[in-house]
TIPA-569987 format. One line per 2 residues: number of its first residue (from 1); their letters; for each residue y, x, z of N, C-alpha, C. Coordinates in nm, 4 decimals. Layout:
TIPA-569987
NUM) a) Y,X,Z,Y,X,Z,Y,X,Z ~ ...;
end
This chain:
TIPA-569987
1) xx) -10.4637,-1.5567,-2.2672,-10.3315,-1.5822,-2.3179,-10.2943,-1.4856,-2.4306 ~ -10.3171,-1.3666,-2.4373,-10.3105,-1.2963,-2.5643,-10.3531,-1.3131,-2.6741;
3) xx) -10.4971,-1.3934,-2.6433,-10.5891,-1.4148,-2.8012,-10.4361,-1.4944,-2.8403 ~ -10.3624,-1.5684,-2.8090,-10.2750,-1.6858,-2.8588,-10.2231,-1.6078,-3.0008;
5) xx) -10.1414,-1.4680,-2.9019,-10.0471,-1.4097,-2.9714,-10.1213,-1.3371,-3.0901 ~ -10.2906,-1.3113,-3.0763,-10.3579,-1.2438,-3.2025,-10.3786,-1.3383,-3.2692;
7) xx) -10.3750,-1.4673,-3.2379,-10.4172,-1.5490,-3.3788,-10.2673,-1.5781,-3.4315 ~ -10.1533,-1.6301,-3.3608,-10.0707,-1.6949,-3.4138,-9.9512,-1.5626,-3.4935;
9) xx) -9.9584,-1.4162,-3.4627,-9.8802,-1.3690,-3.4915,-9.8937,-1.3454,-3.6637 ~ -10.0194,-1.3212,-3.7154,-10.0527,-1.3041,-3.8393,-10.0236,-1.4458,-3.9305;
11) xx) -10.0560,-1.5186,-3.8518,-10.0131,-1.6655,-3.9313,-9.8699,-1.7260,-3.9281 ~ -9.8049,-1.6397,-3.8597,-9.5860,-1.6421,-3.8844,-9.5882,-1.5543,-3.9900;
13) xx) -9.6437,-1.4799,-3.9868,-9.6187,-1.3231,-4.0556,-9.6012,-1.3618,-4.2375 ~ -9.7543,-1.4642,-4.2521,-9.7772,-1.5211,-4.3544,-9.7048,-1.6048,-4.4269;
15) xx) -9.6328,-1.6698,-4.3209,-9.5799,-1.7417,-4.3437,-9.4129,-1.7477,-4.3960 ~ -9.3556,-1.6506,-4.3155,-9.2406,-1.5648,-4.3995,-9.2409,-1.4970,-4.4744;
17) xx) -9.4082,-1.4655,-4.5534,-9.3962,-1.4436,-4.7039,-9.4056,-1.5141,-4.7907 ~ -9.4901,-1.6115,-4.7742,-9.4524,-1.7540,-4.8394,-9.3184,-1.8206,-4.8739;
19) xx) -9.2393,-1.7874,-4.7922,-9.0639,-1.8544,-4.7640,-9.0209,-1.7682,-4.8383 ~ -9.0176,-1.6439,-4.8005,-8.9292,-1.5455,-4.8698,-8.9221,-1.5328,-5.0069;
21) xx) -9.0602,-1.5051,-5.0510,-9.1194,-1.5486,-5.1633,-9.0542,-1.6861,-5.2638 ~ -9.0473,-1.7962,-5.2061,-8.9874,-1.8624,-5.2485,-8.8925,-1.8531,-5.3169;
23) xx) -8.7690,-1.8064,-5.1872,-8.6427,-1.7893,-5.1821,-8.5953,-1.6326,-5.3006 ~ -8.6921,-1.5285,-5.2971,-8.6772,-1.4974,-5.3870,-8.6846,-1.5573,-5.5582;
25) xx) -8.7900,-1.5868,-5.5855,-8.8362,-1.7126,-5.7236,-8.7094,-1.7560,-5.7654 ~ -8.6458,-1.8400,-5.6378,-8.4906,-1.9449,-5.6760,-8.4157,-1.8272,-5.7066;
27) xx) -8.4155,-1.7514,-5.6561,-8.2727,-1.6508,-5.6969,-8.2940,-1.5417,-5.7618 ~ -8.4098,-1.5288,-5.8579,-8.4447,-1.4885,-5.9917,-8.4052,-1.5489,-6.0930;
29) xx) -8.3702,-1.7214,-6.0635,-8.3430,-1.7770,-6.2016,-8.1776,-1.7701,-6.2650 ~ -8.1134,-1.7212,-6.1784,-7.9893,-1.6988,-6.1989,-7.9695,-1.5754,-6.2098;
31) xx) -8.0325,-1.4710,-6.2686,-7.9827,-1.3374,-6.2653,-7.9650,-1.3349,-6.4428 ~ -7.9123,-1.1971,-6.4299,-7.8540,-1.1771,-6.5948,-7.9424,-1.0481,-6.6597;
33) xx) -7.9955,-1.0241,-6.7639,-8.0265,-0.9348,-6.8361,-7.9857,-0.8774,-6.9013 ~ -8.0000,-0.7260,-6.8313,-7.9482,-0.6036,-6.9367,-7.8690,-0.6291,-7.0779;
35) xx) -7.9745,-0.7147,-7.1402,-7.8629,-0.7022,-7.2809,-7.7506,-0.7877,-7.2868 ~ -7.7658,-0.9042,-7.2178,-7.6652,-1.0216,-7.1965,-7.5217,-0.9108,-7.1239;
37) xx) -7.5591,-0.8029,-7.0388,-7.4639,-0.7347,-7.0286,-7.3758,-0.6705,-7.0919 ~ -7.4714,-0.5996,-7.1410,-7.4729,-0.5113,-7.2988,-7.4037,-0.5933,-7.4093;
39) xx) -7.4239,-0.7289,-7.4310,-7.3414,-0.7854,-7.5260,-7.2195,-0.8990,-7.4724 ~ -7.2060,-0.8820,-7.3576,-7.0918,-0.8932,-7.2921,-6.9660,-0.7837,-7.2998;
41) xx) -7.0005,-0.6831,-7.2886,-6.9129,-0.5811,-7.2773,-6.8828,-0.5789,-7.4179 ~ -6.9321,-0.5669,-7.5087,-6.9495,-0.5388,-7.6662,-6.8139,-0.6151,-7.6802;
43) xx) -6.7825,-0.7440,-7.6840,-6.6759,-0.8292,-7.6912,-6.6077,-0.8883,-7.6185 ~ -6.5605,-0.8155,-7.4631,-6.5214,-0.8488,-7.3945,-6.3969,-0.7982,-7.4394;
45) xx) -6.2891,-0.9293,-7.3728,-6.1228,-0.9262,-7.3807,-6.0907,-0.8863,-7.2119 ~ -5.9549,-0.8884,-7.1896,-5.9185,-0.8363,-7.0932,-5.9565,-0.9674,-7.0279;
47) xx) -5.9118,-1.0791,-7.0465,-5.9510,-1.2257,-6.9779,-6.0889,-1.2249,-6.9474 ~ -6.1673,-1.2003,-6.9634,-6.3006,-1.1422,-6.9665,-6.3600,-1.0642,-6.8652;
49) xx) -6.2778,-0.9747,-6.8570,-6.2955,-0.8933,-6.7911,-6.2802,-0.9200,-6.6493 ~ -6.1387,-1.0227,-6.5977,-6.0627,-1.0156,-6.4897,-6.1381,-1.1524,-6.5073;
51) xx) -6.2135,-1.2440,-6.5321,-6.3049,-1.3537,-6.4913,-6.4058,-1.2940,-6.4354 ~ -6.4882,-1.1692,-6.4765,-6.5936,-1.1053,-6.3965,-6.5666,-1.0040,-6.2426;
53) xx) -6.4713,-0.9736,-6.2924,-6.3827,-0.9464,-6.1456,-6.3566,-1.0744,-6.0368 ~ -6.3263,-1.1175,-6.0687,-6.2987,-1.2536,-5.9944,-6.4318,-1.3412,-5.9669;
55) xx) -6.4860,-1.3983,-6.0517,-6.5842,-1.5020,-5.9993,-6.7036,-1.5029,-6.0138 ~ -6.7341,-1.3145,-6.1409,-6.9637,-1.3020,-6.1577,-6.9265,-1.2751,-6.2544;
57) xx) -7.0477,-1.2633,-6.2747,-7.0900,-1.2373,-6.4307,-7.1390,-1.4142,-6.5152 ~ -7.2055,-1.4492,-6.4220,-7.2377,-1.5481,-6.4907,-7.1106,-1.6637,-6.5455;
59) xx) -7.0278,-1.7199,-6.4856,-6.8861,-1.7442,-6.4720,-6.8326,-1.6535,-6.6076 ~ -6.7989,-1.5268,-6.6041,-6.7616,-1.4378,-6.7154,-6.8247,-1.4615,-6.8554;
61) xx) -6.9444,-1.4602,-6.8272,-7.0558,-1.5210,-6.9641,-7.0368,-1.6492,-7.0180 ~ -6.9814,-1.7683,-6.9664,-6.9578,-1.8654,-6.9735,-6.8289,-1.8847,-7.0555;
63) xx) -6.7241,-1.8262,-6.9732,-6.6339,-1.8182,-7.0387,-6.6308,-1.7485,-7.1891 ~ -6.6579,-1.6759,-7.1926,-6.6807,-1.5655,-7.3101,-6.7742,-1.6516,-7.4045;
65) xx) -6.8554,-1.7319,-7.3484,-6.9379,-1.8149,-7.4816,-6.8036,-1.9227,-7.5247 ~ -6.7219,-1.9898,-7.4543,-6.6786,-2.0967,-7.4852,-6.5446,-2.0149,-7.5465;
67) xx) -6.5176,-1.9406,-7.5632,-6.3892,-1.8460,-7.5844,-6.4157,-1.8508,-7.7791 ~ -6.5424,-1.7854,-7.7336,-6.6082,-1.7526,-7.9198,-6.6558,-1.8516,-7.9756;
69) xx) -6.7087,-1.9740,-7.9142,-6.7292,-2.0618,-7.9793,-6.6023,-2.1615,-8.0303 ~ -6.5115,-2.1159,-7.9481,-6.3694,-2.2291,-8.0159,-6.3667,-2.2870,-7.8346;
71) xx) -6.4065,-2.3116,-7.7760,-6.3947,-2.4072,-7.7001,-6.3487,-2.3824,-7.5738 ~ -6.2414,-2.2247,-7.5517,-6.1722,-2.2386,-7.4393,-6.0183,-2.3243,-7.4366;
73) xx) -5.9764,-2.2773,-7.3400,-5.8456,-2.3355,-7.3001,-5.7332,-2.3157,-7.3908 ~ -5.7022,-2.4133,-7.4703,-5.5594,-2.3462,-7.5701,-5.4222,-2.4104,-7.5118;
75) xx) -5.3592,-2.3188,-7.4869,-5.2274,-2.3396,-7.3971,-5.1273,-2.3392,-7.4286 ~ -5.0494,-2.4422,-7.4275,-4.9131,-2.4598,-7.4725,-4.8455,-2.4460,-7.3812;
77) xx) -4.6435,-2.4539,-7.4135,-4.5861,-2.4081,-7.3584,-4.5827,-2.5156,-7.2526 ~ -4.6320,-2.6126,-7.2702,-4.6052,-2.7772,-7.2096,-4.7256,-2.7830,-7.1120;
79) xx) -4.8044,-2.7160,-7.1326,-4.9051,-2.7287,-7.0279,-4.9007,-2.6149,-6.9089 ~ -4.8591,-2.6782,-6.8037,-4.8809,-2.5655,-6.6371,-4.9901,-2.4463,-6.6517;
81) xx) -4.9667,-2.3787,-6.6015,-5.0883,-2.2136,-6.6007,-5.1748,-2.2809,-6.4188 ~ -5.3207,-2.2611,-6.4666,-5.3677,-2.2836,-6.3467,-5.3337,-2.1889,-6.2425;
83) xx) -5.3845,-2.2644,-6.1066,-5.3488,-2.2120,-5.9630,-5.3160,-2.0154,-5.9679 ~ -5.4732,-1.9522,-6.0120,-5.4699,-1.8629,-6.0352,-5.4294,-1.7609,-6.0805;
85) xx) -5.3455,-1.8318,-6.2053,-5.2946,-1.7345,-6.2708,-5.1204,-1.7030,-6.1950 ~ -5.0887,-1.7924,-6.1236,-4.9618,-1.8207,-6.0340,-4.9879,-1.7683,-5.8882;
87) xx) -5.0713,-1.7192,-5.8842,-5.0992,-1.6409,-5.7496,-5.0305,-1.4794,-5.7215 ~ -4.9908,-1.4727,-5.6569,-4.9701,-1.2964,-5.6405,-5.0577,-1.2306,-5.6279;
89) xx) -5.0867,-1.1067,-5.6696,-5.2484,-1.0046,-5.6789,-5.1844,-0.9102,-5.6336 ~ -5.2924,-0.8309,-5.5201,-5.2657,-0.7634,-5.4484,-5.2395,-0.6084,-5.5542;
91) xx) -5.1760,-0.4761,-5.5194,-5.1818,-0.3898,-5.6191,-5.2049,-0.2766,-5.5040 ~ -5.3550,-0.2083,-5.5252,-5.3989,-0.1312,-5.4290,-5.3802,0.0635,-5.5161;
93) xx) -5.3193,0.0702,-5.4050,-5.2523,0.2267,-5.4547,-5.3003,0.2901,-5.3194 ~ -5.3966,0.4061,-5.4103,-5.4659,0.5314,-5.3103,-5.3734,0.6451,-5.2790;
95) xx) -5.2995,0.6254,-5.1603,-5.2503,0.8416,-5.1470,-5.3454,0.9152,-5.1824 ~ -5.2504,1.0242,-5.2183,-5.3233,1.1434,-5.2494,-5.3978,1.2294,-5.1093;
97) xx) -5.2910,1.2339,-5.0353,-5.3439,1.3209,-4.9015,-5.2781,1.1985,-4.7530 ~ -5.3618,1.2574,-4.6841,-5.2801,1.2088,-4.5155,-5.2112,1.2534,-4.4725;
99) xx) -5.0845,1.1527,-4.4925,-4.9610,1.2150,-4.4308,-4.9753,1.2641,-4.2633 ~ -5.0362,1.2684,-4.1787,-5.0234,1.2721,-4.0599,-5.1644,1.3886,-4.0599;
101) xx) -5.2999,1.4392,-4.0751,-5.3480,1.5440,-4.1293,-5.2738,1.6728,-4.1482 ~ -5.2541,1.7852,-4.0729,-5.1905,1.9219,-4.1211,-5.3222,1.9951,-4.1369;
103) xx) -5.3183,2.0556,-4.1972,-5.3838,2.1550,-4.2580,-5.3460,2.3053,-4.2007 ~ -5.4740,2.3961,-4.1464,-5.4471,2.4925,-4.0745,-5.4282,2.5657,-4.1685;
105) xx) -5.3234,2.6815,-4.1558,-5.2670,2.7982,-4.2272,-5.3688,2.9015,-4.2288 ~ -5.4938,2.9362,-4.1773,-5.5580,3.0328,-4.1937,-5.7259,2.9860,-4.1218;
107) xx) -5.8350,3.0073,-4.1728,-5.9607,2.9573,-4.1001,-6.0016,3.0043,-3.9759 ~ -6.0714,2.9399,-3.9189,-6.0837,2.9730,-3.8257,-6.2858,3.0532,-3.7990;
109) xx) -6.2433,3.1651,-3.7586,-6.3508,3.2625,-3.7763,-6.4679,3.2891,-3.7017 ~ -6.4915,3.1785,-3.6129,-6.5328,3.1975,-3.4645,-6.7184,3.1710,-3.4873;
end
């Protein structure tokens, strides 16, 4: 009953590198290169910016091509602001110290 587990364990083993493998390949083809970064930032607007915050880079790149090519969104006063922009955004503010934390008046020497 063991030979089972010496033949069949090397041939799973193989086999989730094959898969993985795969699954890596597919999700190589969507990644972004250094300079595409690099010339993202170069001419990035604040809209730009808060699209890569929000939804990638790739999404951000997109926009930013259709922005410079002429072909984003031109908005009149007559046309509604999408969902998003009518949303409330959270506004995250760091204290400085912990209010509830005291701080000992002298170290302790022990």
């Amino acid at each position: 009953m063991s030979w089972l587990l010496v033949a069949l364990i090397p041939g799973l083993l193989m086999m989730a590198t094959f898969a993985l493998e795969r699954l890596e390949t597919s999700l190589s083809r969507d990644t972004v290169s250094a300079s595409d970064v690099a010339a993202f930032f170069e001419q990035a607007e604040a809209d730009d910016v808060n699209t890569l915050a929000r939804d990638g880079m790739s999404r951000a790149l997109d926009s930013q091509h259709r922005r410079l090519n002429g072909q984003g969104p031109k908005r009149n006063g007559n046309q509604p602001t999408p969902d998003s922009e009518r949303l409330p955004t959270r506004v995250l503010v760091h204290s400085a110290a912990n209010p509830e934390f005291q701080r000992t008046r002298q170290p302790n020497r022990v």
